[in-house]
N, C-alpha and C positions, 0 to 999 in steps of 0.2 A: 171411632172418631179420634180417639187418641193417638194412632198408631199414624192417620191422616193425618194430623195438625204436624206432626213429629216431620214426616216429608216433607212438608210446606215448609217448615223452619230450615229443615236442612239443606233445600234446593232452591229457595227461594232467602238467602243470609237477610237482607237487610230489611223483609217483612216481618212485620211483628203479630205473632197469631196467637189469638186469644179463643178458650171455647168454654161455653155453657153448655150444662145438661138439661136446661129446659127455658123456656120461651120467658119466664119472668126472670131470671139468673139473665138471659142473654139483652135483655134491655136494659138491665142494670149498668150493665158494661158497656153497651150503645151508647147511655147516655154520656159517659163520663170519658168517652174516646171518641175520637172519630177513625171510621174504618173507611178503606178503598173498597172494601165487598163483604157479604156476609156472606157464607154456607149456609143453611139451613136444610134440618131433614123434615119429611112431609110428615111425620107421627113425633110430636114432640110429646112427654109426660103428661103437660100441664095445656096444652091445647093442640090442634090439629095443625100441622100445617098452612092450610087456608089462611085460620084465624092468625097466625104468625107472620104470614104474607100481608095482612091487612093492616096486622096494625105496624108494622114496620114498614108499609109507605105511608102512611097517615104522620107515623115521627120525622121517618129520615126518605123522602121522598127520591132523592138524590144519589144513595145508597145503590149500586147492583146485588140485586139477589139474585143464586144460586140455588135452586132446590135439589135436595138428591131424595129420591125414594126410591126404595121394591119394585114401588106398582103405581105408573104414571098414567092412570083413566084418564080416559078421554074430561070427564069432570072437572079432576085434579087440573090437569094440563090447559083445560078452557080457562079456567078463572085464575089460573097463574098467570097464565102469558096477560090477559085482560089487565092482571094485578102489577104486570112490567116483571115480572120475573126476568131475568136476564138469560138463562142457562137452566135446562132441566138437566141432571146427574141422574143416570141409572146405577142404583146400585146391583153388586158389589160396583164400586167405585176406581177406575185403574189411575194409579197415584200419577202418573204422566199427563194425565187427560185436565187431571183437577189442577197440576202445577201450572201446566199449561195454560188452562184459561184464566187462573186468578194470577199468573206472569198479564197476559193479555189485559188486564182490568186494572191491573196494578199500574201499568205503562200509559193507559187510558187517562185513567182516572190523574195521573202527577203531569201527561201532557193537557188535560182539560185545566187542570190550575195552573199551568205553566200560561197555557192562553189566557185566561180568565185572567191573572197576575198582568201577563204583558196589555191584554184590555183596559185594564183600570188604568195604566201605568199610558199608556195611550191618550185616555179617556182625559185623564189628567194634564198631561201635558197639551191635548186640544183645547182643554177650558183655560190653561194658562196662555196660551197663544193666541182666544180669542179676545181674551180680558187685554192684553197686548195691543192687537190691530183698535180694539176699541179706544183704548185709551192713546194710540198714535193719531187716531181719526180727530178723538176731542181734539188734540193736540192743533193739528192741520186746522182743522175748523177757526180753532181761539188765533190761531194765527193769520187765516183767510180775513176773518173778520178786522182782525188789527190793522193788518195790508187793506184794507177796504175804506177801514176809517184813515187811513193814514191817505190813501190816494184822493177819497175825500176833501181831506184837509189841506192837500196840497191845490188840488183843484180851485177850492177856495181860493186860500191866497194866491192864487196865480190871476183869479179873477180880481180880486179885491188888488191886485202890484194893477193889473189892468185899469182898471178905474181910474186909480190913484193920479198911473201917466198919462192918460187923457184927463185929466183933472188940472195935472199939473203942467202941457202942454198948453192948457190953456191961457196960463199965466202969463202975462205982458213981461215978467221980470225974469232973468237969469235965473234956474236954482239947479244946484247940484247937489247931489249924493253918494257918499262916502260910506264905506262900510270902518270895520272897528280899526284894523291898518292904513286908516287914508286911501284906501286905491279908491277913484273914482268909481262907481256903481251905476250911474245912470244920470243923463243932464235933457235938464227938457229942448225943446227945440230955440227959445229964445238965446240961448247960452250961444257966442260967438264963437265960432269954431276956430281952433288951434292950429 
């Protein structure tokens, strides 16, 4: 195992490989790291493989395991792959085979956060751009509504100037109307023309 971990650092520089001698040593260091893959061999000291397969997807669900044993029964191999095993390793183990797949998982796993990363970063900028359109909409709205009241009101007074000049058409007597510069504005029909 040692001689294993020693290739993986040398051929793989900027993975950082850590190893236990047994299933309760190797959750200790689960917990307190987070790994792109675990090895695992199917006869650990302190439980069986299986049980090492179970309870490290119950922690780290997310994790690829790697089993390597001797002797891959049909047994072994059913409730592995069932268990998401990633990779069964027959040992003896060829240090090319192992660089290679935990290269492959290693690449996987920084492009699955790369995605995940540009996701959220997505995700984010979509809730910012809806909060956006939403608030250009209130916008539009408060201002449809102000244009609405304003055509309204003009409507009014156009009606209510109407009134006025059949009001004041009626009038037997001259009257005219001046705005705030004197220019004349409006003279009823009695007003002699010029």
């Amino acid at each position: 195992l040692i001689a294993l971990a020693d290739t993986v650092r040398r051929r793989l520089p900027g993975v950082e490989v850590n190893t236990a001698s047994s299933l309760h040593a190797g959750l200790k260091k689960v917990v307190h790291t987070h790994y792109d893959a675990i090895v695992s061999d199917a006869r650990l000291p302190d439980a069986p493989g299986v049980a090492a397969i179970s309870i490290l997807r119950q922690r780290h669900p997310d994790i690829p395991i790697m089993l390597m044993s001797a002797e891959l029964g049909q047994d072994l191999m059913a409730y592995a792959t069932l268990s998401g095993v990633y990779l069964f390793l027959h040992k003896p183990i060829e240090p090319n085979v192992l660089v290679t797949m935990l290269n492959r998982v290693v690449e996987q796993r920084r492009f699955g956060w790369q995605i995940h990363q540009l996701t959220q970063k997505a995700n984010r900028h979509t809730k910012r751009a809806r909060k956006a359109i939403a608030y250009a909409r209130l916008l539009l709205e408060a201002k449809e509504r102000a244009l609405s009241r304003r055509q309204e009101a003009l409507a009014n007074s156009e009606h209510i100037r109407d009134q006025l000049a059949k009001t004041l058409d009626r009038i037997q007597h001259g009257i005219l109307v001046v705005d705030q510069s004197w220019r004349m504005v409006w003279v009823n029909g009695s007003v002699p023309q010029i």
